[in-house]
N, C-alpha and C positions, 0 to 999 in steps of 0.2 A: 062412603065415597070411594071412588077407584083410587088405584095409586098416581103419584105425579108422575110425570114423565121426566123428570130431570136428574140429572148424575152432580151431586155433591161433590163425591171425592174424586178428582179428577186435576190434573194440569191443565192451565189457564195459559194463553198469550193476553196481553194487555187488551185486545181489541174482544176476545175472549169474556174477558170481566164484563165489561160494558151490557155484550150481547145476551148471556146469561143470567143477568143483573135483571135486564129487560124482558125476557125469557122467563124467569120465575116470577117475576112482579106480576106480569098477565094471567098467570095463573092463580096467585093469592089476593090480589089488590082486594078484590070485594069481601073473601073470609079475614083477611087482615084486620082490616079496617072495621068493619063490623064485629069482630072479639073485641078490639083491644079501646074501641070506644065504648061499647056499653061499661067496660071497666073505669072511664076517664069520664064520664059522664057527668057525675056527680062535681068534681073537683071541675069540670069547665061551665057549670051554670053557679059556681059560686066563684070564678072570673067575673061571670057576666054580672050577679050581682053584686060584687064591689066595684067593678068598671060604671056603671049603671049609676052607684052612691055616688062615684069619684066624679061626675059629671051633673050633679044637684050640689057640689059645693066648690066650682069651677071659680066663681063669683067671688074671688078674693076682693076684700073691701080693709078702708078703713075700720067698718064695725066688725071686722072679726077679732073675735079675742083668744086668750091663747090656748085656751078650749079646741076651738074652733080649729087650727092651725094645728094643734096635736093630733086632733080627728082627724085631718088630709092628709097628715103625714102617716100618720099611723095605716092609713087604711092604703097606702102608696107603697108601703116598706109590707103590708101582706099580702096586695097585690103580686108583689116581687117575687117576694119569699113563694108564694105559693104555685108563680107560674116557672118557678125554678123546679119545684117540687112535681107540677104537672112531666114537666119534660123528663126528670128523670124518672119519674116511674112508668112513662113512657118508653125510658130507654130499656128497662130493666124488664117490663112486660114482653116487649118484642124482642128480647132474647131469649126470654123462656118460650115465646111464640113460635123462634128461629130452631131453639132446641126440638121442639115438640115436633116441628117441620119436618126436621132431617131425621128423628128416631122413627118417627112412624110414615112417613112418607105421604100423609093422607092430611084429607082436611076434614076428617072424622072429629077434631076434638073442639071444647067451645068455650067460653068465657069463664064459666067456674071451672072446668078444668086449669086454665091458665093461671087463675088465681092462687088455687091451690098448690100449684108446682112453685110460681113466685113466694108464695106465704112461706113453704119449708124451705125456700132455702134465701129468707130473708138477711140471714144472721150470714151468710156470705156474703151478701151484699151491702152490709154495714161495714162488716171487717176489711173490704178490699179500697171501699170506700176512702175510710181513715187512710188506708195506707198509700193509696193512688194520690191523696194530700201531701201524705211528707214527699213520697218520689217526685210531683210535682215541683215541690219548691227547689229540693235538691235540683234537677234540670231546669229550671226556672233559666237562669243565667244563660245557658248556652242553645236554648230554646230562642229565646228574648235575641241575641247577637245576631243566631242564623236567617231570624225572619229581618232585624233592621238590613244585615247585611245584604238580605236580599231586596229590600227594598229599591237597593242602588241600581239593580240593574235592568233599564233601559227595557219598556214594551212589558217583558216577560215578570215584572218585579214581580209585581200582585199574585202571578200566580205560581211565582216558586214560595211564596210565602202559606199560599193556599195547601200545597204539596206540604210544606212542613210539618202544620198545624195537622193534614188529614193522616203523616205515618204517625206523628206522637197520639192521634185518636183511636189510629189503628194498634200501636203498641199496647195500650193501655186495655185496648177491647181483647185483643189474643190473652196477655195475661189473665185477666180478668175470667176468659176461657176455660184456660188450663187450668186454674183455681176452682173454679163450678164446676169444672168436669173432673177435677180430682186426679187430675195427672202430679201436679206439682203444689207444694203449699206455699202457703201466702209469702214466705220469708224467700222462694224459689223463684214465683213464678213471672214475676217481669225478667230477671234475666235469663229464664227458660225461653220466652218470648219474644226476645231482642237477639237468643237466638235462633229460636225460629224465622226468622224474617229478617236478618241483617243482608242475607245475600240478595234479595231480591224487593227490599226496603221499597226503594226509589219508586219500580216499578208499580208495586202494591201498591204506594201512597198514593202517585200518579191515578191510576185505575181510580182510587177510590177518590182522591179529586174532581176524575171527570164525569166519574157518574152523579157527586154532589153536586158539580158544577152544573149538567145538563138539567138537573131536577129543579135546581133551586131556578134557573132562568124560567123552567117554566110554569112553576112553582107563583114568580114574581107576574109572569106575565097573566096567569089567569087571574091573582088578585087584585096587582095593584091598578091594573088599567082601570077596572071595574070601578076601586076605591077612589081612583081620581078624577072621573068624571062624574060620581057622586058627589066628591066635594067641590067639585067645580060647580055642578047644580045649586047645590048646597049655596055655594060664596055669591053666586048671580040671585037667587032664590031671597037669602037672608043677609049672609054677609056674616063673617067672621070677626062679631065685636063682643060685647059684653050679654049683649041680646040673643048670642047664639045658643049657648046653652042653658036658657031660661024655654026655649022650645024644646017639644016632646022631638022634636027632625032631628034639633042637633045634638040630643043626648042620645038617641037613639045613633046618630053616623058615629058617632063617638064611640059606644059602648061596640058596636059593630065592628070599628078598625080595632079595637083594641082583642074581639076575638080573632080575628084574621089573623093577629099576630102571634095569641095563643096555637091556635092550629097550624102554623107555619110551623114554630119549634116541635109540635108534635110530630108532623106527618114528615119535619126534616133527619126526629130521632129516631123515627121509624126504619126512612129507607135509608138510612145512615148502620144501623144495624142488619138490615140483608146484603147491604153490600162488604161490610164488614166480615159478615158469616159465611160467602162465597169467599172472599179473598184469605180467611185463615181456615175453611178447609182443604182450600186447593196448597199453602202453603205446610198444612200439619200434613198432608197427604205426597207432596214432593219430599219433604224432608224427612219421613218414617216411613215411608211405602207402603201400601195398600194394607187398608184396616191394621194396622202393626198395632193401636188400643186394643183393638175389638180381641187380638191373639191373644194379647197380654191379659187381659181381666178371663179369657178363656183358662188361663194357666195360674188363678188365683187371683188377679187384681182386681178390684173394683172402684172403675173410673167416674162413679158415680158418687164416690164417699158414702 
């Protein structure tokens, strides 16, 4: 395939992120999407079949025993557990997707490649894992104050709260960076990356705000309209009682919103990491000047570990 047409390394204005954002999407949307689901394939039709169980024992009774009741729960808490697991390896594919992006500029490569680059360098992605835990709780506190304290304020609450949540997303994505790209090591590289981005923080988190904000609205509007006139059908049709899920309709609407919602967190981890991946090369690239890695590994280093 030809080369992309898009420049990586470059300075961004806020309106910049957005458009660019939009700008490589059209380009990748369909190689995207088709790598990083035949990888995710498997783990979302064993959504489908415990969502699918979870709606043949809907029917809580007196005759259940506690058999029974361990079975709904149990298979509820790996429901959980597993579409936790879907998202993040969602998240972690389409950064080696973003990486493979920008090294070769082409959309020459395909699902076992991807794998294969996620696979070597799994054991980074365990190590930073734990460690993004402890950092975590350490700013727990001052995280938690910044969003109540912004709750207070009048119209804009909700979305300086949004802005919060998306720089500590974006923090966490740049170290996580610099760590897999072998700039900095693990013990380094969050406050490498806090100071990469402290000057123009706000901004970043913003950008990446409103490109989650714009996606996720329409994101909500292709599915939920769709899911709530089905279940409006649905409730005129049968009725939402004890009888509903005893029909093949309503296990079936059931097992259906419940993918919806699987594929919402994927396709949100997705563009959540290109916009990410735009916004910390335009900030590793203002802050070290053009290719300043690429010199360095020319002069001995290697940013690839």
């Amino acid at each position: 395939m030809g080369q992309i047409d898009f420049e990586f390394k470059r300075e961004r204005k806020l309106g910049e992120f957005v458009q660019d954002f939009i700008n490589l999407l059209k380009v990748i949307n369909t190689h995207l999407f088709a790598v990083l689901f035949r990888l995710l394939i498997i783990p979302i039709c064993m959504v489908i079949l415990i969502g699918y169980y979870l709606t043949t024992q809907m029917r809580i009774s007196a005759s259940f025993t506690n058999v029974d009741y361990f079975n709904v729960g149990a298979s509820v808490l790996s429901l959980v557990l597993l579409i936790m697991l879907i998202s993040l390896f969602a998240f972690g594919f389409t950064i080696e997707y973003f990486i493979l992006l920008r090294n070769k500029r082409k959309l020459d490569f395909d699902s076992k490649e991807l794998w294969t680059q996620f696979r070597s360098n799994i054991a980074s992605y365990l190590r930073f894992f734990f460690a993004m835990l402890v950092v975590g709780v350490l700013i727990a506190v001052p995280v938690i104050l910044g969003v109540l304290l912004s709750a207070f304020i009048p119209i804009v609450g909700s979305f300086a709260s949004g802005i919060i949540f998306s720089m500590v997303g974006l923090w966490f994505f740049t170290a996580f960076m610099l760590y897999r790209e072998g700039y900095y090591d693990l013990m380094d590289c969050f406050g490498s990356a806090f100071s990469l981005l402290k000057k123009k923080i706000f901004e970043y988190g913003l950008a990446s705000y409103i490109v989650s904000f714009i996606f996720q609205a329409l994101l909500s509007i292709i599915t939920i309209i769709p899911l709530v006139i089905i279940f409006a059908i649905s409730y005129n049709a049968i009725g939402f009682s004890t009888e509903f899920f005893d029909s093949e309709w309503g296990r079936t609407i059931a097992t259906f919103g419940g993918l919806v919602v699987v594929l919402l967190f994927i396709v949100y981890y997705m563009l959540s990491v290109i916009s990410y991946g735009i916004i910390y090369e335009t900030a590793k690239e203002l802050r070290f000047g053009e290719d300043i890695f690429d010199r360095i590994e020319k002069l001995g280093g290697d940013k690839n570990g």
